[in-house]
MMTF fields as JSON, N, C-alpha, C and O atoms, coordinates in Angstrom:
{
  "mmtfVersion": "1.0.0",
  "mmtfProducer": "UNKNOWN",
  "numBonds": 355,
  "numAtoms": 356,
  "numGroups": 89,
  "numChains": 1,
  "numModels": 1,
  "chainsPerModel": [1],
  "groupsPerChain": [89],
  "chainIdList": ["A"],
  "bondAtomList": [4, 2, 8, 6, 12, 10, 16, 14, 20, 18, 24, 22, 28, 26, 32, 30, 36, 34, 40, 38, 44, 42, 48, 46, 52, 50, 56, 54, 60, 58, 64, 62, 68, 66, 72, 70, 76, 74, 80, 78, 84, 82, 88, 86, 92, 90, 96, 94, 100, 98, 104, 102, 108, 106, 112, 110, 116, 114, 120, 118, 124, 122, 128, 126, 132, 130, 136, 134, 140, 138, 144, 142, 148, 146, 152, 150, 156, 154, 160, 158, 164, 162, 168, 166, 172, 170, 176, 174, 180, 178, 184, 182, 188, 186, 192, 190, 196, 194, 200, 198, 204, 202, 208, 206, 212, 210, 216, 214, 220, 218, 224, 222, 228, 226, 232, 230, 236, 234, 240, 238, 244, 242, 248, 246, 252, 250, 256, 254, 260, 258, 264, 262, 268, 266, 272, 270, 276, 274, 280, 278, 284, 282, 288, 286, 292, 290, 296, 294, 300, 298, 304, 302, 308, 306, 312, 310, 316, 314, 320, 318, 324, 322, 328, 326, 332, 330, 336, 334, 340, 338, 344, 342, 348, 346, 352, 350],
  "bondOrderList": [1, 1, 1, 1, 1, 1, 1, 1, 1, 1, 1, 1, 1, 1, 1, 1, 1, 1, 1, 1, 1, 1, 1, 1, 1, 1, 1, 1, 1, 1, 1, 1, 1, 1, 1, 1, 1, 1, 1, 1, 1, 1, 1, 1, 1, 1, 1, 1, 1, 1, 1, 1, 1, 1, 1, 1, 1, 1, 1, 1, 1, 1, 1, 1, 1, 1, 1, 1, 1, 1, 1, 1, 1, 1, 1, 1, 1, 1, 1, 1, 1, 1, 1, 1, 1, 1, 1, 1],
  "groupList": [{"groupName": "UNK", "atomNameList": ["N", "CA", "C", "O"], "elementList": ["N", "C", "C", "O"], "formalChargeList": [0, 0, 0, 0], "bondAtomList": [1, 0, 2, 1, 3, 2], "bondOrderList": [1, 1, 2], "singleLetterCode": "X", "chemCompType": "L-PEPTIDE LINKING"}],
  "groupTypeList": [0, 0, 0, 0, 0, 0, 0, 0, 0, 0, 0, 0, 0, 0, 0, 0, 0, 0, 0, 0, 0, 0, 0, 0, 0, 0, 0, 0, 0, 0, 0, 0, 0, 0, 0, 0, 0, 0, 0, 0, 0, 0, 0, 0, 0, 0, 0, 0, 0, 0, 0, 0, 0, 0, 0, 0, 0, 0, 0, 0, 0, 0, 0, 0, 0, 0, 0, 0, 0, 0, 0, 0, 0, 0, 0, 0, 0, 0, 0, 0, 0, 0, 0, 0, 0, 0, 0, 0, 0],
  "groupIdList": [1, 2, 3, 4, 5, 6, 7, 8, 9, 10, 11, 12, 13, 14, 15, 16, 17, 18, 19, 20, 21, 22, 23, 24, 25, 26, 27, 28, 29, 30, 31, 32, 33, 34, 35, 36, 37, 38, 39, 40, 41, 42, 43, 44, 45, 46, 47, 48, 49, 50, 51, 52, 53, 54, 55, 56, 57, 58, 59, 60, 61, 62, 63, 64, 65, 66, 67, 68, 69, 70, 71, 72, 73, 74, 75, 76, 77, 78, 79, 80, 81, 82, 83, 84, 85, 86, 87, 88, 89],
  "secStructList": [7, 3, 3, 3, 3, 7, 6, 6, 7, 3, 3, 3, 7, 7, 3, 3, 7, 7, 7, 6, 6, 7, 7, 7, 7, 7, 3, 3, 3, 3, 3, 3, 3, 3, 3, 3, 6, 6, 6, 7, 7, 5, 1, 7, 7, 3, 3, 7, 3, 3, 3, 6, 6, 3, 3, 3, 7, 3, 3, 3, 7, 1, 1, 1, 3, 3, 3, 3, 3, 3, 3, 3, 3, 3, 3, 6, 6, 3, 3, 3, 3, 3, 7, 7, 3, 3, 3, 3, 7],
  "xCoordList": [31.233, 32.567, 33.056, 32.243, 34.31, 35.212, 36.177, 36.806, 36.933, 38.063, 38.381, 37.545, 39.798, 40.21, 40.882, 41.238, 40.88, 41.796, 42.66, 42.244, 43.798, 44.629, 44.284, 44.056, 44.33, 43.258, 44.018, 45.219, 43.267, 44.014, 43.847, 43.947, 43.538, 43.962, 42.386, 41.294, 42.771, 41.842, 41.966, 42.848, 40.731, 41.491, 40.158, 39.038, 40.271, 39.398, 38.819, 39.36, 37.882, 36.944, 36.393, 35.197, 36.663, 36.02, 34.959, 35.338, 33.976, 33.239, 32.737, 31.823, 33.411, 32.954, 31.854, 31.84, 30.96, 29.638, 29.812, 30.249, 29.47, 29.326, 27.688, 26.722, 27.499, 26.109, 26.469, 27.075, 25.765, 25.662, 25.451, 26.21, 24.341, 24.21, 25.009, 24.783, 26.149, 27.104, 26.318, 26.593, 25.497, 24.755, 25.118, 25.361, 25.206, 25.488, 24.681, 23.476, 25.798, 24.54, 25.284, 26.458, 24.237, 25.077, 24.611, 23.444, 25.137, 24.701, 24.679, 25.443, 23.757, 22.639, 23.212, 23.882, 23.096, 23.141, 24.201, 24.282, 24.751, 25.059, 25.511, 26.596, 24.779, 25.116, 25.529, 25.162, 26.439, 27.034, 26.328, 25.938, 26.54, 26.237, 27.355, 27.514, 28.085, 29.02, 28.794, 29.01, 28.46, 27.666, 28.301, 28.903, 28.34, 28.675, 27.718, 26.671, 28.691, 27.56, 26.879, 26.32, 26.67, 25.877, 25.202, 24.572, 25.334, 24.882, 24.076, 22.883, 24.269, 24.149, 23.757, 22.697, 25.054, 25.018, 25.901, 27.12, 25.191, 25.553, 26.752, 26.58, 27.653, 29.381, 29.221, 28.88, 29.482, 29.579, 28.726, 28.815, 27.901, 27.188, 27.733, 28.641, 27.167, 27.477, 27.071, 26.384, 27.743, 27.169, 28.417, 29.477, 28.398, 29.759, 30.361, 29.808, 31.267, 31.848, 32.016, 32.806, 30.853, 30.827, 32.16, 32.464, 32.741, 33.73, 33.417, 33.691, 32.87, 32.452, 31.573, 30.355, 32.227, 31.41, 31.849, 31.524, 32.735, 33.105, 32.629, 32.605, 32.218, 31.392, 32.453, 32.475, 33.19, 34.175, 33.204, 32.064, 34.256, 33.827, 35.207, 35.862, 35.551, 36.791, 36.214, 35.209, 36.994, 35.828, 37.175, 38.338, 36.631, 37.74, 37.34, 36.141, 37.559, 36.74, 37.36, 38.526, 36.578, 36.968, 38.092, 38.826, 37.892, 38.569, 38.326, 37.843, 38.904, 38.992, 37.446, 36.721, 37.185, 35.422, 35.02, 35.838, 33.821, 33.216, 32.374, 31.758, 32.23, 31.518, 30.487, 30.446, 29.645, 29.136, 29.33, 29.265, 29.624, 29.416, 28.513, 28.877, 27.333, 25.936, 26.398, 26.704, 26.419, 26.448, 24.669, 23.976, 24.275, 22.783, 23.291, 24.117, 22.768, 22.856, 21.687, 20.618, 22.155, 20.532, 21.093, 21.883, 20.626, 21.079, 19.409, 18.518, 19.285, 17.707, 16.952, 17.218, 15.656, 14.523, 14.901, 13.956, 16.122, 16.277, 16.981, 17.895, 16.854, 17.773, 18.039, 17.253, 19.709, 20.82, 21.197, 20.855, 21.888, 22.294, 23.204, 23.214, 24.227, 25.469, 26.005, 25.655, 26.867, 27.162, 28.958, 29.499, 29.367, 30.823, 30.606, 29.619, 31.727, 31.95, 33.156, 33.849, 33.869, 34.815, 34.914, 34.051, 36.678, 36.639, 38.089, 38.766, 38.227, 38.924, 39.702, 39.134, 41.448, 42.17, 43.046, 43.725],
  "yCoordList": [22.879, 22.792, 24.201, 25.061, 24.451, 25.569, 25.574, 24.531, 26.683, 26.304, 27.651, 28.389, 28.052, 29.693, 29.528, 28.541, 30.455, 31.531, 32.665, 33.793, 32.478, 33.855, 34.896, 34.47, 36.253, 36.994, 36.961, 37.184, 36.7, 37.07, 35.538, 35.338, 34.133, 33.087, 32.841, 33.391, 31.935, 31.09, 29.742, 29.049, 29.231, 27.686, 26.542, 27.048, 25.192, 24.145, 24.179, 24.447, 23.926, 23.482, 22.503, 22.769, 20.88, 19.99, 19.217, 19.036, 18.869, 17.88, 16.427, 16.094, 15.779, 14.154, 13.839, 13.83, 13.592, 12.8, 11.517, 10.685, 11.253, 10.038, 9.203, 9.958, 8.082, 7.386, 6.565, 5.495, 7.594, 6.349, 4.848, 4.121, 4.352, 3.274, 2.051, 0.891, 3.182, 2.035, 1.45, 0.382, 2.099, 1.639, 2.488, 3.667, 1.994, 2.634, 3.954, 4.169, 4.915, 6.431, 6.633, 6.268, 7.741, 8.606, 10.117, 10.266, 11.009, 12.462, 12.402, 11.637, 13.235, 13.359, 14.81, 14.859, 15.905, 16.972, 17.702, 17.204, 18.706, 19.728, 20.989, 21.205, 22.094, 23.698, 24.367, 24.316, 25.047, 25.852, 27.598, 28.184, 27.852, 29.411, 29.689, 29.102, 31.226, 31.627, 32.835, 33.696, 33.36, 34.361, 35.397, 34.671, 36.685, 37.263, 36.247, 35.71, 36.187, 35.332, 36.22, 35.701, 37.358, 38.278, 39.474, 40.257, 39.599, 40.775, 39.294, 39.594, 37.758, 37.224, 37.648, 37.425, 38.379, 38.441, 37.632, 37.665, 36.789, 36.113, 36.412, 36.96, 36.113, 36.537, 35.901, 36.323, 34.282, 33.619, 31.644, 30.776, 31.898, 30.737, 29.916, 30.399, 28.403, 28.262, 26.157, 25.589, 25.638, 24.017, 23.66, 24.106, 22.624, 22.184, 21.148, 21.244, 20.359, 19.522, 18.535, 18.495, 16.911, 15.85, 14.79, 14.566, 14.304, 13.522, 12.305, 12.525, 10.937, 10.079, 10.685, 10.846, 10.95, 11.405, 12.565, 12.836, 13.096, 14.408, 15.592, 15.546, 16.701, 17.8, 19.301, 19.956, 19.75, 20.349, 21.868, 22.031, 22.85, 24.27, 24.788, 24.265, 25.838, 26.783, 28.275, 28.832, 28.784, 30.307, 31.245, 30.876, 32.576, 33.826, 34.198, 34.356, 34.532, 35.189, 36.781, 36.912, 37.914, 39.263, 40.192, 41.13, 39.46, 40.561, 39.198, 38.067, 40.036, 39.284, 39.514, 40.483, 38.55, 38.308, 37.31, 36.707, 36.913, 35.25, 35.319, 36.344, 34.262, 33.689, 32.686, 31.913, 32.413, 30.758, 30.337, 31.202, 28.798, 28.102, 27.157, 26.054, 27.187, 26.283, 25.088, 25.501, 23.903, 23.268, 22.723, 22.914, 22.203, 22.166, 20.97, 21.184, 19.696, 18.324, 17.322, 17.262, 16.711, 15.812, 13.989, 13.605, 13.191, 11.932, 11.32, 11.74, 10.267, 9.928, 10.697, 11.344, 10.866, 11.523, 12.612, 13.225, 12.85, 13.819, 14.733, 14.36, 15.913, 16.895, 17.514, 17.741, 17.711, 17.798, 19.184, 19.896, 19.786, 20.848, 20.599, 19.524, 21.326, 21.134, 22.906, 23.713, 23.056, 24.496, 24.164, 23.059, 25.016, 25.71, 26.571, 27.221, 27.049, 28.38, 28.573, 27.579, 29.542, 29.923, 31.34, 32.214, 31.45, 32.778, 32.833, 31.875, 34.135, 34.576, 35.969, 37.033, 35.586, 36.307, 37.457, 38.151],
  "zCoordList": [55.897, 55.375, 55.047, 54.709, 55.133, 55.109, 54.535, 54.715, 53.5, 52.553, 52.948, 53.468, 52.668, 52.75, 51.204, 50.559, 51.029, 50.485, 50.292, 50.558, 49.865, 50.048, 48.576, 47.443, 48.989, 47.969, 46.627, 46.472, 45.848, 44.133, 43.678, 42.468, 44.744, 43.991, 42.969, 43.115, 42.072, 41.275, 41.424, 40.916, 42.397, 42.387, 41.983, 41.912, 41.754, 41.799, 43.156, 44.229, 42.942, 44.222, 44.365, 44.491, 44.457, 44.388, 45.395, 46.553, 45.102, 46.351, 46.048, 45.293, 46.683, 46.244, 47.55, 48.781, 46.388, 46.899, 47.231, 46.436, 48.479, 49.16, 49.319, 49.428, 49.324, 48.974, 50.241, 50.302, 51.594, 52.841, 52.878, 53.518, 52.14, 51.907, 50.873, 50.527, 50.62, 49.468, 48.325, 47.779, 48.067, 46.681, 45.607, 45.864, 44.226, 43.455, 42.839, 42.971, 42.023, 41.947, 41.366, 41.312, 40.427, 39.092, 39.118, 38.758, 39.393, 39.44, 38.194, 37.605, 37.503, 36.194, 35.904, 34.872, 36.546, 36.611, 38.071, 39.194, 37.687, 38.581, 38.602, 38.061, 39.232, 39.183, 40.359, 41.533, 39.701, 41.442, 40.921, 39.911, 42.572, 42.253, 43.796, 44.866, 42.96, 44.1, 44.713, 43.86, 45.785, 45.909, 47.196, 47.986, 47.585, 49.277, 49.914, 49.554, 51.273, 52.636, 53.283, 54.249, 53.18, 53.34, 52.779, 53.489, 51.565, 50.382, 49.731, 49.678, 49.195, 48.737, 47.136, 46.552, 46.595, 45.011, 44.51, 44.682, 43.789, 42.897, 41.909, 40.82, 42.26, 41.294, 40.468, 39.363, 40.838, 39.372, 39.757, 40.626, 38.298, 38.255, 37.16, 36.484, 36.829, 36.067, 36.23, 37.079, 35.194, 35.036, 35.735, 35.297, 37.157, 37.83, 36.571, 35.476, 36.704, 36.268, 36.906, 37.85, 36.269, 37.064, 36.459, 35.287, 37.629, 37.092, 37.937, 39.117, 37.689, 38.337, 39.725, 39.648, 40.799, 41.819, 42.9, 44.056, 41.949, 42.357, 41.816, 40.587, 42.323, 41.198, 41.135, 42.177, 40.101, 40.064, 39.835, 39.4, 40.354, 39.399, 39.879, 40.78, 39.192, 39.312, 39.977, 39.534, 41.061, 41.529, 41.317, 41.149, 41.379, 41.764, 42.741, 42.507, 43.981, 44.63, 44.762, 45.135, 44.46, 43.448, 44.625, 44.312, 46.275, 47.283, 48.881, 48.929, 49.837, 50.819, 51.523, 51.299, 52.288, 52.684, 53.313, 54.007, 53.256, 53.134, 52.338, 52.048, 51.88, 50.954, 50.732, 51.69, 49.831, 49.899, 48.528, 47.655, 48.121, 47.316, 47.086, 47.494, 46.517, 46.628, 45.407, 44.288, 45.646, 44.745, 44.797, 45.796, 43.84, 43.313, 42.396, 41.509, 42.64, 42.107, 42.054, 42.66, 41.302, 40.822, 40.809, 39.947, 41.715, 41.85, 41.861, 42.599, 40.876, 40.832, 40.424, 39.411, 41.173, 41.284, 42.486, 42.982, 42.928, 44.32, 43.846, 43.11, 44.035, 43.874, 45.419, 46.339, 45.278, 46.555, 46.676, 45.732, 47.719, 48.172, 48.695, 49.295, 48.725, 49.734, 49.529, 48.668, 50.569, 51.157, 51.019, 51.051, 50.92, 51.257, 51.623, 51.278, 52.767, 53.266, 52.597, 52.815, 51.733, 51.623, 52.043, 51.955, 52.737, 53.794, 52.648, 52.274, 52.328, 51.592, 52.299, 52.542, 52.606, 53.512, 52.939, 53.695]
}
């Protein structure tokens, strides 16, 4: 997945978790880390914001680039990964 940005913004970043099997689930936990897609330093970390089954965080991203957004989530006994690319113009 891929999001842009035009440089200077501050925006929500949301990702709703989907449960292939249509069974019910409760994310327990979730952390993002926002980092260069190639220096991979860590800008800004922090606890996402679970809202039923969407996992929120707010980013800056500091100049134009690419980027990654790691979200890090906990459903059960499994802990999840999911990626953003954000390209910042």
């Amino acid at each position: 997945m891929q999001i842009v940005f035009d440089q200077g913004e501050t925006r929500h970043v949301k990702l709703k978790i989907k449960n292939i099997k249509n069974e019910p689930f409760q994310i327990t936990s979730a952390e993002f880390s926002f980092s260069g897609k190639y220096d991979r330093e860590v800008l800004q970390s922090g606890q996402a914001s679970i809202v039923g089954h969407v996992l929120d965080v707010v980013i800056t991203p500091p100049a134009a680039g690419y980027y990654i957004l790691k979200y890090t989530y906990i459903i059960g006994d499994e802990t999840l990964v999911d990626i953003v690319e954000v390209v910042v113009t």
